[in-house]
C-alpha positions in Angstrom: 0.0 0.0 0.0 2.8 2.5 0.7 4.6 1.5 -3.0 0.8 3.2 -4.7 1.0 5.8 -2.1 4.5 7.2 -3.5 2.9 6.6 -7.1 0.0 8.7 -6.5 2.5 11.5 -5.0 5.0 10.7 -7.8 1.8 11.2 -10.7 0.9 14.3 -8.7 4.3 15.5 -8.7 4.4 15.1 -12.6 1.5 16.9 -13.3 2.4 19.8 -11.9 5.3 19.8 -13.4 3.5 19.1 -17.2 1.3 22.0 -16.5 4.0 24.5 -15.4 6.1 23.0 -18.7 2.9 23.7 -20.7 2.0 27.0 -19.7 6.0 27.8 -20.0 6.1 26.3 -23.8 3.1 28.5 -25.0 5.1 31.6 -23.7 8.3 30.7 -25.4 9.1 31.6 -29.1 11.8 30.2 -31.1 13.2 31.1 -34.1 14.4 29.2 -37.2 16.5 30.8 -39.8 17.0 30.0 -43.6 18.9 31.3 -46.1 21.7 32.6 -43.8 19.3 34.4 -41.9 17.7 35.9 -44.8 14.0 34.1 -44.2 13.4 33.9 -40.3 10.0 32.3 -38.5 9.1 32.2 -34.7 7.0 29.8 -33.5 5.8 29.4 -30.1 6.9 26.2 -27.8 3.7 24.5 -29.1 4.2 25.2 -32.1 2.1 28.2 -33.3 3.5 30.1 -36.1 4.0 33.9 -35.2 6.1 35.7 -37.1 8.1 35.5 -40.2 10.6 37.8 -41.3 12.2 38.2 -45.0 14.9 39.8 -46.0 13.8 42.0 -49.0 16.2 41.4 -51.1 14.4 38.1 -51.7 11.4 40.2 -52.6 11.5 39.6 -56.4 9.5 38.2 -58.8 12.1 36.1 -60.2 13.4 34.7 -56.6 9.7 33.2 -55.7 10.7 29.5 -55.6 13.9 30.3 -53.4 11.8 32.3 -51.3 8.8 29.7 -50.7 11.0 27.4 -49.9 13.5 29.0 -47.9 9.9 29.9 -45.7 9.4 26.2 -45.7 13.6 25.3 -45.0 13.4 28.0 -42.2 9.9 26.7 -40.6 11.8 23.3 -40.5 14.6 24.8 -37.9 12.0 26.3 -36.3 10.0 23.4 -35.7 13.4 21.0 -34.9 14.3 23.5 -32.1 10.6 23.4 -30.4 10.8 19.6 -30.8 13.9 19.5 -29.0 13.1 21.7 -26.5 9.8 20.6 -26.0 11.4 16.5 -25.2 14.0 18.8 -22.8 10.8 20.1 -20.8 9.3 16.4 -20.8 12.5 15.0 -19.5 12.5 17.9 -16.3 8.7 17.0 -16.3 9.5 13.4 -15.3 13.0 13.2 -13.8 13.1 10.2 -11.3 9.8 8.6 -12.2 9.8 5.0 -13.5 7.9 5.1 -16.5 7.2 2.1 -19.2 10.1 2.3 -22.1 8.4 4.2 -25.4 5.4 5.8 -23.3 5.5 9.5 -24.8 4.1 12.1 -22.9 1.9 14.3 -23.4 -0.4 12.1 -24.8 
């Protein structure tokens, strides 16, 4: 009985932490770059587009290609660095609990 005592605390514990990592990810931007910094888009921890910035340089007829898919190349980084961070947070979120190999949180 005191082994699903500590779980309950432990699942406790862990939600407060996934909460606090939630509300913390929806207030955090990051930025991916493309180009050498010539396209740039911020996107929020979970992943909400914000911003983009283009260089306007790129604002020709004749560069459209490049510039759709430097969008797409720089939304790419973007999305890599919330992914990362975002497994970062989840590892805090659950340090020292035992869970079952390949279980991904949040569900």
């Amino acid at each position: 009985m005191k082994n699903l005592g500590n779980m309950l605390k432990q699942a406790q514990q862990m939600q407060t932490r996934m909460a606090e990592m939630q509300a913390k990810l929806e207030s955090t931007e990051v930025e991916g770059q493309a180009g050498a910094g010539m396209v740039k888009v911020k996107l929020t921890g979970k992943g909400e587009l914000r911003r983009i910035q283009i260089d306007p340089s790129l604002m020709t007829a004749d560069d459209r290609e490049v510039l759709e898919d430097l969008i797409v190349a720089a939304h790419g980084d973007a999305k890599q660095k919330v992914e990362a961070m975002m497994a970062e947070e989840m590892q805090k979120a659950t340090a020292g609990m035992s869970l079952p190999a390949g279980l991904k949180l949040p569900f």
